[in-house]
C-alpha positions as CSV (number, residue, x, y, z in Angstrom):
1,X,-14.1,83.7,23.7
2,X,-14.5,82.4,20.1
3,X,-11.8,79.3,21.3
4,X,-14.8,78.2,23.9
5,X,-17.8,79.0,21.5
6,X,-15.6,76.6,19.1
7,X,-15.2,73.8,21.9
8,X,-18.7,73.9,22.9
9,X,-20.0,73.3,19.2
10,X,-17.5,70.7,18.6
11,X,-19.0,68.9,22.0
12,X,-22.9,69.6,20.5
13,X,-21.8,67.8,17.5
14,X,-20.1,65.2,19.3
15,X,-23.4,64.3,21.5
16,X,-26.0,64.9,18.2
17,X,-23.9,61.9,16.3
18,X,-23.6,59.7,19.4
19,X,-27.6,60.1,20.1
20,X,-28.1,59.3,16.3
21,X,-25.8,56.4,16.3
22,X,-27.6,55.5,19.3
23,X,-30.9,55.6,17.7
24,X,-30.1,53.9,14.9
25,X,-28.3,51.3,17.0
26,X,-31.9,50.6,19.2
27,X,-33.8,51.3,15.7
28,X,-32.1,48.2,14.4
29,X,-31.9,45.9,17.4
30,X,-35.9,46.5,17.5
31,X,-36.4,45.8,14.0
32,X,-34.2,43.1,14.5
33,X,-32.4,44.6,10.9
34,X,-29.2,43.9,11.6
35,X,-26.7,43.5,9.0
36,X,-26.2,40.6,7.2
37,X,-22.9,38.5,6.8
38,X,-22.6,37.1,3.0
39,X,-20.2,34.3,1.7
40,X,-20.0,33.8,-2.0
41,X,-20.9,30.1,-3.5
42,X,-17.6,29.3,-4.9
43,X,-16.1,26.0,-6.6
44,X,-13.5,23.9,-5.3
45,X,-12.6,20.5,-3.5
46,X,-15.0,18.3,-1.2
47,X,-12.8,15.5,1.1
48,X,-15.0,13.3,3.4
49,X,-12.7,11.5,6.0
50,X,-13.5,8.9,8.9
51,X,-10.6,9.8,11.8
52,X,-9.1,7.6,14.4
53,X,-5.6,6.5,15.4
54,X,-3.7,3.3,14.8
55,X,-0.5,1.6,16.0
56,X,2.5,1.3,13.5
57,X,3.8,-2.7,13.4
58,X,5.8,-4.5,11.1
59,X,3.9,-6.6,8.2
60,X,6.1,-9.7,9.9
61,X,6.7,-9.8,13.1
62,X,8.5,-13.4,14.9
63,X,8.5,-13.7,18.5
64,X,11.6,-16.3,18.2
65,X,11.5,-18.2,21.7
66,X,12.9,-21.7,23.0
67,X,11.3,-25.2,23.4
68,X,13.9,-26.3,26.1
69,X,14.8,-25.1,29.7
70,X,18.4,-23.8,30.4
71,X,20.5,-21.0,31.0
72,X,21.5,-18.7,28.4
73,X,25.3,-19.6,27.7
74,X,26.2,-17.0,24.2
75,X,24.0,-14.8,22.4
76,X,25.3,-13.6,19.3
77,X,23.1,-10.6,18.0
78,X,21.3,-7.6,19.7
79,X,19.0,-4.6,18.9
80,X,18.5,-3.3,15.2
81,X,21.1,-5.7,14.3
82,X,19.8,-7.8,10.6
83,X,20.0,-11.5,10.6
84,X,19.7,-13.9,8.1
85,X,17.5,-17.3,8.3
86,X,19.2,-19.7,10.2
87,X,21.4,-17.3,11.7
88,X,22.2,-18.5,15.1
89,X,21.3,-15.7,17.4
90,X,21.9,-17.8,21.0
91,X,23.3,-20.6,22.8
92,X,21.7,-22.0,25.9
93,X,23.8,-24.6,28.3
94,X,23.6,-27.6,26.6
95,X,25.4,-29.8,29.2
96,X,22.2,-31.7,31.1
97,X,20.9,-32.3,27.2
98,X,24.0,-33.7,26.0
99,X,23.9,-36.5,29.0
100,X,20.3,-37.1,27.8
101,X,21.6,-38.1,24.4
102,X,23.9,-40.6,25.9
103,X,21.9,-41.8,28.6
104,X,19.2,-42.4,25.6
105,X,21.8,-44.4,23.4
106,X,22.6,-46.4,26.4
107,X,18.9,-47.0,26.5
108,X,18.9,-47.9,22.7
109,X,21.7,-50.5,23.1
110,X,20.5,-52.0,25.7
111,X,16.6,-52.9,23.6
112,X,19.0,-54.1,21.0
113,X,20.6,-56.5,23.6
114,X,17.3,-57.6,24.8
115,X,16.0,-58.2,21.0
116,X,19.0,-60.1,20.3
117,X,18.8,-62.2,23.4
118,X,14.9,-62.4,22.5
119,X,15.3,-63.8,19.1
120,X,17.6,-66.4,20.0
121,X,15.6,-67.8,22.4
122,X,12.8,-67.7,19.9
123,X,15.0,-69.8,17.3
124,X,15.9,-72.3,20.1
125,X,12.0,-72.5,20.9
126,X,11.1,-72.9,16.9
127,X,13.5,-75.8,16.9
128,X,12.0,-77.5,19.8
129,X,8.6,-76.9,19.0
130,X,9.1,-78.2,15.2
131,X,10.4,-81.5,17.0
132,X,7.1,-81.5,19.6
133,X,9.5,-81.3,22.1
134,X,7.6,-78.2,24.0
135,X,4.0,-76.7,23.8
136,X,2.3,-74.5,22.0
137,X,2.7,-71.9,24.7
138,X,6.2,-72.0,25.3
139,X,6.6,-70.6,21.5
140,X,3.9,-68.8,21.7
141,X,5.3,-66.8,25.0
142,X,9.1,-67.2,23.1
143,X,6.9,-64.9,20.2
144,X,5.6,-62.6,22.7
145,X,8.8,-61.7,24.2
146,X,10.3,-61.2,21.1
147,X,8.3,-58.7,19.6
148,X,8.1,-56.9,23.1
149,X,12.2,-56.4,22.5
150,X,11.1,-54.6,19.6
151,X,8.5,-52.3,20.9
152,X,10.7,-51.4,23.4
153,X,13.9,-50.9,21.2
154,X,11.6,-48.8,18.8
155,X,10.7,-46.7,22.3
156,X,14.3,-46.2,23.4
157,X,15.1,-45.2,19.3
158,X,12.2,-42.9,20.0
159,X,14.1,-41.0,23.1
160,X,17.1,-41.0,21.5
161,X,16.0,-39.2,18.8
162,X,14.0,-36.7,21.2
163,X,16.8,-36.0,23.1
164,X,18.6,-34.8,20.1
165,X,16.0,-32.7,19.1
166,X,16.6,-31.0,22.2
167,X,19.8,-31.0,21.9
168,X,19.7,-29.5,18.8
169,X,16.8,-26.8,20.0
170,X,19.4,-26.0,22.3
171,X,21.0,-23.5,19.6
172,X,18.5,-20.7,18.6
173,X,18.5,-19.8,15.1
174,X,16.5,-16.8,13.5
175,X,13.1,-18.4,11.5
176,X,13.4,-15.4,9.0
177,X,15.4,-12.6,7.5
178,X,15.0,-9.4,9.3
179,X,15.9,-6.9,11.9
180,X,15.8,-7.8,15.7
181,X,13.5,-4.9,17.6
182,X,13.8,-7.1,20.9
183,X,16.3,-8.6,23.0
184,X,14.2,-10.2,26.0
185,X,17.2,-12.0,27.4
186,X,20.9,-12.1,29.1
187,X,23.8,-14.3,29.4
188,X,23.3,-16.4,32.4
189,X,19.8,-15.8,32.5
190,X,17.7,-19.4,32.9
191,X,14.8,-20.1,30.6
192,X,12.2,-22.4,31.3
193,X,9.9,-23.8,28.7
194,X,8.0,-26.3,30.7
195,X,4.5,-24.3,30.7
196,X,5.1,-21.7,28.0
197,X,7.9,-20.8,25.2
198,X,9.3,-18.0,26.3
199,X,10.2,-15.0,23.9
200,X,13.7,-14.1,23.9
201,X,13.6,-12.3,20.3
202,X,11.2,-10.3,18.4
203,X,12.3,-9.8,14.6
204,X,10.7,-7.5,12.4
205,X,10.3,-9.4,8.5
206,X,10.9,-6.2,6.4
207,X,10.7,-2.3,8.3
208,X,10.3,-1.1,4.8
209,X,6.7,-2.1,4.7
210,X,4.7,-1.3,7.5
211,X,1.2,-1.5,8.4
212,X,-1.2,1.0,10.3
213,X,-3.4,-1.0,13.1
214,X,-6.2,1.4,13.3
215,X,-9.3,1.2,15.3
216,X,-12.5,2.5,13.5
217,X,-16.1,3.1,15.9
218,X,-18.4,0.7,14.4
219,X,-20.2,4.4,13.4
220,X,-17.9,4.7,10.5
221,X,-16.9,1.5,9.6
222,X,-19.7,0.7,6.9
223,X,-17.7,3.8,5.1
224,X,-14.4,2.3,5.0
225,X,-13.5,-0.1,1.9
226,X,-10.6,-2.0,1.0
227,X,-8.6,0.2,-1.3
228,X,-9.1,3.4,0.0
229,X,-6.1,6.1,0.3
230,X,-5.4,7.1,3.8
231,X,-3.4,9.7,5.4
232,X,-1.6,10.2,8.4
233,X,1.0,12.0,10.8
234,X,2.6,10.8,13.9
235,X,4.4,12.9,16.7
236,X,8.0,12.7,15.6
237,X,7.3,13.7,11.9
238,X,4.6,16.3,12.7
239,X,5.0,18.4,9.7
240,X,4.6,15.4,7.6
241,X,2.1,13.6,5.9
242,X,2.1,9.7,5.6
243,X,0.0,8.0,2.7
244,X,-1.1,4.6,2.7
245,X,-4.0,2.5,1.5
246,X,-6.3,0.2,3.2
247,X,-5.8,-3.3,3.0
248,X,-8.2,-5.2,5.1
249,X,-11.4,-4.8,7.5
250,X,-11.0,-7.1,9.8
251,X,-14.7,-8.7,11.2
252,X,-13.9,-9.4,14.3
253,X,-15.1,-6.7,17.2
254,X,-13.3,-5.2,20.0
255,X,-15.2,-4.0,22.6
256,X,-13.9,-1.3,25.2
257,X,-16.1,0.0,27.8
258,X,-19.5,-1.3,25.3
259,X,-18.0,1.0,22.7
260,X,-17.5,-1.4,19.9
261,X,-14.2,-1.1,17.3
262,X,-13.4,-2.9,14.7
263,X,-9.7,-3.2,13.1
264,X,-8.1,-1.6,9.8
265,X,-5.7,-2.8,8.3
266,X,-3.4,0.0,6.2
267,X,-0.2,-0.7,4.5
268,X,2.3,1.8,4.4
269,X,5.4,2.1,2.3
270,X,8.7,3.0,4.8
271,X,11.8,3.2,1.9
272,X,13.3,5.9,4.5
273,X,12.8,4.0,7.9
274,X,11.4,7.0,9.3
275,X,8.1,5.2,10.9
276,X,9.2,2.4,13.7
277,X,6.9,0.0,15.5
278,X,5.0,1.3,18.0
279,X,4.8,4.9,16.9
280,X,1.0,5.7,17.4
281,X,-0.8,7.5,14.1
282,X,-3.4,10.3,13.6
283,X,-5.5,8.7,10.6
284,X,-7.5,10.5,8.1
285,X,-9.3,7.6,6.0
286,X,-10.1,9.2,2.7
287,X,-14.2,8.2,2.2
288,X,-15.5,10.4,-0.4
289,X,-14.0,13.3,-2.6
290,X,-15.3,16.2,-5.0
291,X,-13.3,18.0,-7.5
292,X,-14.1,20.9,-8.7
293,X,-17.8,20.7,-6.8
294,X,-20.2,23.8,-6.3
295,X,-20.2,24.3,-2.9
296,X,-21.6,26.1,-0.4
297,X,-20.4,27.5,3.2
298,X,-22.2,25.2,6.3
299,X,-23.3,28.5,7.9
300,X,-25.9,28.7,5.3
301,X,-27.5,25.8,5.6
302,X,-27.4,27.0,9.4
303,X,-28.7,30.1,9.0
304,X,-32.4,31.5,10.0
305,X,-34.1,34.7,9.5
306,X,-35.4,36.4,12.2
307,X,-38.6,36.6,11.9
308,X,-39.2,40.4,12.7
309,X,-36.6,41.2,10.1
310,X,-38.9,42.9,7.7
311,X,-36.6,42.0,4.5
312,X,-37.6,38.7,4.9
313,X,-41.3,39.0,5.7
314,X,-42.2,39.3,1.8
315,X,-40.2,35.7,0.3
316,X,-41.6,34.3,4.0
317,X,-45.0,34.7,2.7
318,X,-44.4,33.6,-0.5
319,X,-43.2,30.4,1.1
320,X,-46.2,29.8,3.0
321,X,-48.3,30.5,0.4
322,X,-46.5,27.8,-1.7
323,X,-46.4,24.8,1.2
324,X,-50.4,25.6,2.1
325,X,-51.0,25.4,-1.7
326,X,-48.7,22.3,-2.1
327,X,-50.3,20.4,1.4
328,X,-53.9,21.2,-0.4
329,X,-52.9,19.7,-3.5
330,X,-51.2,16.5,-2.0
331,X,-54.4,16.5,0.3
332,X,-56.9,16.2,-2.2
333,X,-54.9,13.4,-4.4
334,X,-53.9,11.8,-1.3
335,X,-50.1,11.5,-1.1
336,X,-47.4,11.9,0.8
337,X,-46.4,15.3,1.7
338,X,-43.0,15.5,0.2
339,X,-40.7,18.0,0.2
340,X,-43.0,20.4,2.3
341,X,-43.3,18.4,5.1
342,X,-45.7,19.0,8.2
343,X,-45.7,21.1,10.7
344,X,-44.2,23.9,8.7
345,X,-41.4,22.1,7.4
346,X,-40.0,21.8,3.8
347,X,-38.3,18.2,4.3
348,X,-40.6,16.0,5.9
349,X,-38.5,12.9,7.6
350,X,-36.2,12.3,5.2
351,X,-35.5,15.8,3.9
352,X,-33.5,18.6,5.6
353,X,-35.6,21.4,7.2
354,X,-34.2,24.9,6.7
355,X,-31.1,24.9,8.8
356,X,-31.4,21.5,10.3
357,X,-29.7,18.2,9.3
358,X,-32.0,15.8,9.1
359,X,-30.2,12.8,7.4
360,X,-31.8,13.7,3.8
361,X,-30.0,15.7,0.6
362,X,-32.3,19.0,0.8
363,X,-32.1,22.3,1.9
364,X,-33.2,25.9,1.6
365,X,-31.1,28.9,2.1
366,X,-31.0,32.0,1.4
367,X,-29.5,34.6,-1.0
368,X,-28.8,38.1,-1.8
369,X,-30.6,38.6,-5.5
370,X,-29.7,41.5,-7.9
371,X,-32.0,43.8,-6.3
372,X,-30.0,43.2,-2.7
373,X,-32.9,41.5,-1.4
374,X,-33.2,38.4,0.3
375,X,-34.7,35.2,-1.4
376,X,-34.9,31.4,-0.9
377,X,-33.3,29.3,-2.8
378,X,-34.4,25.2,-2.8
379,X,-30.6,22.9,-2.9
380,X,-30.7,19.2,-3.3
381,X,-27.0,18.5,-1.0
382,X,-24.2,16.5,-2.0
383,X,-21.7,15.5,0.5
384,X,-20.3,17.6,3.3
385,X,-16.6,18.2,4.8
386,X,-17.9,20.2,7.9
387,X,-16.9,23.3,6.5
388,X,-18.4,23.1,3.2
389,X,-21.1,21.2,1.5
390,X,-21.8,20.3,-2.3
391,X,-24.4,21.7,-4.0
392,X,-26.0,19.0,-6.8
393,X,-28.8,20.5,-7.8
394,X,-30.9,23.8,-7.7
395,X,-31.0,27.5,-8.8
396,X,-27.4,28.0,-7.8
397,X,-23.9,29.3,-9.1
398,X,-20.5,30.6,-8.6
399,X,-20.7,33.8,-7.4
400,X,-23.7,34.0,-6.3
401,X,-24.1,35.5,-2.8
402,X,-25.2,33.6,-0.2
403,X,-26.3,34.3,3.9
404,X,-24.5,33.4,6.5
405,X,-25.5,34.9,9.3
406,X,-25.7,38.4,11.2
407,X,-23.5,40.5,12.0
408,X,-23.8,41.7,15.5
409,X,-22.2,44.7,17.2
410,X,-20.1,43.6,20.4
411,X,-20.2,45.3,23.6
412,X,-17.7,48.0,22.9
413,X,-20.2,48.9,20.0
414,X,-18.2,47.5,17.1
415,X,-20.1,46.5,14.5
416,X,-17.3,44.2,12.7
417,X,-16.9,41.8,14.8
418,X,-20.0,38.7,14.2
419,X,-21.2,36.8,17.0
420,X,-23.7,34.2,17.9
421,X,-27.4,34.9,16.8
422,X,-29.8,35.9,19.3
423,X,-32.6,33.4,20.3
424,X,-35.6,34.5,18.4
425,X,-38.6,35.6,19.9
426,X,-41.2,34.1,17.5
427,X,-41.5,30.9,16.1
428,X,-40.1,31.0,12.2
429,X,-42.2,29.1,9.3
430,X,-39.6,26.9,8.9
């Protein structure tokens, strides 16, 4: 008997503290008194970065082709092998040019016949004409077929010396010192050069010092500088962080699909030859940093009372007191509004409204004071990382405790966990 009068009291208690935690669950959500999540304003580190991803290519990079059509007879070198300048790297068939060089020496012998034979005739024709033995036109044509042996012996010279040039092109030597990344070629594979060299090498300069081909949205490009440090990762090295510095922003504009880029240029020290050409780079361009700022949790600036929260209702009227007494005053010496703006703001354009970016350096949040009430607190805004933002100026300081948001029991009635805020049902002052 007592066992059950003992169960059935424990089950009234049960039921009296789940109807009051009930109540003061549907107390709250009327009153809209929920409880509020703080962050305190704490010091520390500000980095503003611009992000895009860039190609990794040699500082130098030769595309060694050939000036003359053949098949590839030797090639001497192939991938990641180092050459020297004026290392010969291949051979191409130089048979059909070789025959060209003696076919143009022929050539040039026979214009040094026909000179000779020229100028004798013209020393015959001097003689005779000196004695008025011919005309005027018989030296004059004696002249003309002279110097025409010489045009055309300076013309055959001129083949000649072409025809060892190709000759000599015929051996493909490496322009610079370097590394060879490409190998576009074969022995026995034919070449022709008749339209457009073709590449049968690529040589990187120096893979020590790379560069970082990065494409910046023309969005962020007025923030990038030559000079600035840059960081970056690529897939094979994902644990670890590159640094370089920008060299160069390039002018010229790249347009893909009416999105216009532009180029940077970063250099990149590679001592350990982990980064190759080609690799593809996560960028972090370094625009801005903060040490040691005041700063201030974005949540803040993003946070707005409810207003049926009756903690708030007494600094809200304060509030509009002050921007109805501040819009009377600029009224009657007719300026501009300022930092109270119209329509119930406290920015105006160029100023931040509570909560809302607005392109300007102001803001208004709100904070727990020593009494643990809520009260308003005017910030002039410094830069901003996404996460945090810099506080330059206003009633503010380390420790102090700032709003975030409210904390919002989820459906299994747990009151830790914080969620979204509800739409309000009013329209706030701010």
């Amino acid at each position: 008997m007592k066992r059950k009068i003992i169960r059935v009291l424990i089950l009234v208690l049960v039921l009296v503290a789940a109807g009051l935690a009930v109540a003061f669950y549907l107390n709250n959500r009327n009153s809209g008194q929920y409880p509020l999540k703080t962050a305190k304003v704490d010091v520390g580190d500000i980095e503003v970065y611009v992000t895009t991803t860039g190609t990794l290519n040699p500082v130098t990079l030769v595309q060694v082709g050939t000036q003359v059509s053949g098949t590839i007879a030797k090639i001497y070198v192939d991938f990641n092998d180092a050459v020297k300048k004026g290392q010969i790297l291949a051979q191409i068939d130089s048979t059909f040019l070789a025959a060209q060089v003696r076919d143009a020496e022929a050539q040039v012998e026979r214009a040094r016949a026909q000179v000779n034979q020229a100028q004798r005739e013209l020393n015959r024709i001097k003689e005779l004409y000196a004695k008025n033995l011919v005309s005027q036109a018989d030296y004059d044509q004696a002249l003309t077929n002279y110097e025409t042996a010489l045009a055309q012996l300076k013309s055959a010279e001129a083949q000649l010396e072409r025809a060892r040039v190709n000759l000599k092109y015929s051996t493909i030597y490496s322009p610079i010192d370097g590394i060879v990344i490409s190998r576009n070629v074969d022995v026995g594979q034919t070449v022709a050069a008749s339209l457009q060299a073709p590449t049968l090498f690529t040589i990187a300069n120096d893979l020590r010092k790379m560069r970082v081909e990065a494409n910046v949205d023309e969005a962020d490009i007025g923030k990038v500088k030559p000079g600035q440090t840059v960081y970056f990762t690529v897939d094979a090295y994902p644990d670890e962080q590159f640094v370089g510095r920008v060299s160069q922003v390039r002018l010229q504009p790249i347009n893909v699909q009416n999105v216009i880029n532009y180029t940077v240029i970063i250099d990149v020290e590679n001592k350990e030859l982990k980064l190759k050409p080609g690799m593809t780079a996560n960028v972090k361009i370094l625009i801005d940093k903060r040490e040691n700022a005041l700063r201030i949790p974005n949540l803040a600036l993003r946070f707005k009372p409810d207003p049926q929260d009756k903690r708030f209702a007494k600094a809200m009227e304060e509030m509009q007191k002050r921007r109805e007494e501040f819009m009377r005053r600029r009224q009657q010496e007719g300026g501009s509004p300022g930092f109270f703006g119209p329509q119930g703001g406290f920015g105006g354009q160029n100023v931040q409204r509570q909560g809302q970016f607005l392109g300007g350096s102001r803001a208004i949040v709100w904070v727990i004071d020593e009494n643990k009430n809520p009260k308003p607190v005017f910030l002039r805004l410094g830069i901003t990382d996404g996460n945090y933002t810099e506080v330059v100026g206003g009633n503010l300081k380390e420790g102090d405790e700032i709003i975030t948001g409210y904390i919002f029991p989820t459906a299994s009635n747990n009151p830790s966990r914080t969620q979204q805020p509800f739409q309000f049902r009013g329209r706030t002052p701010f």
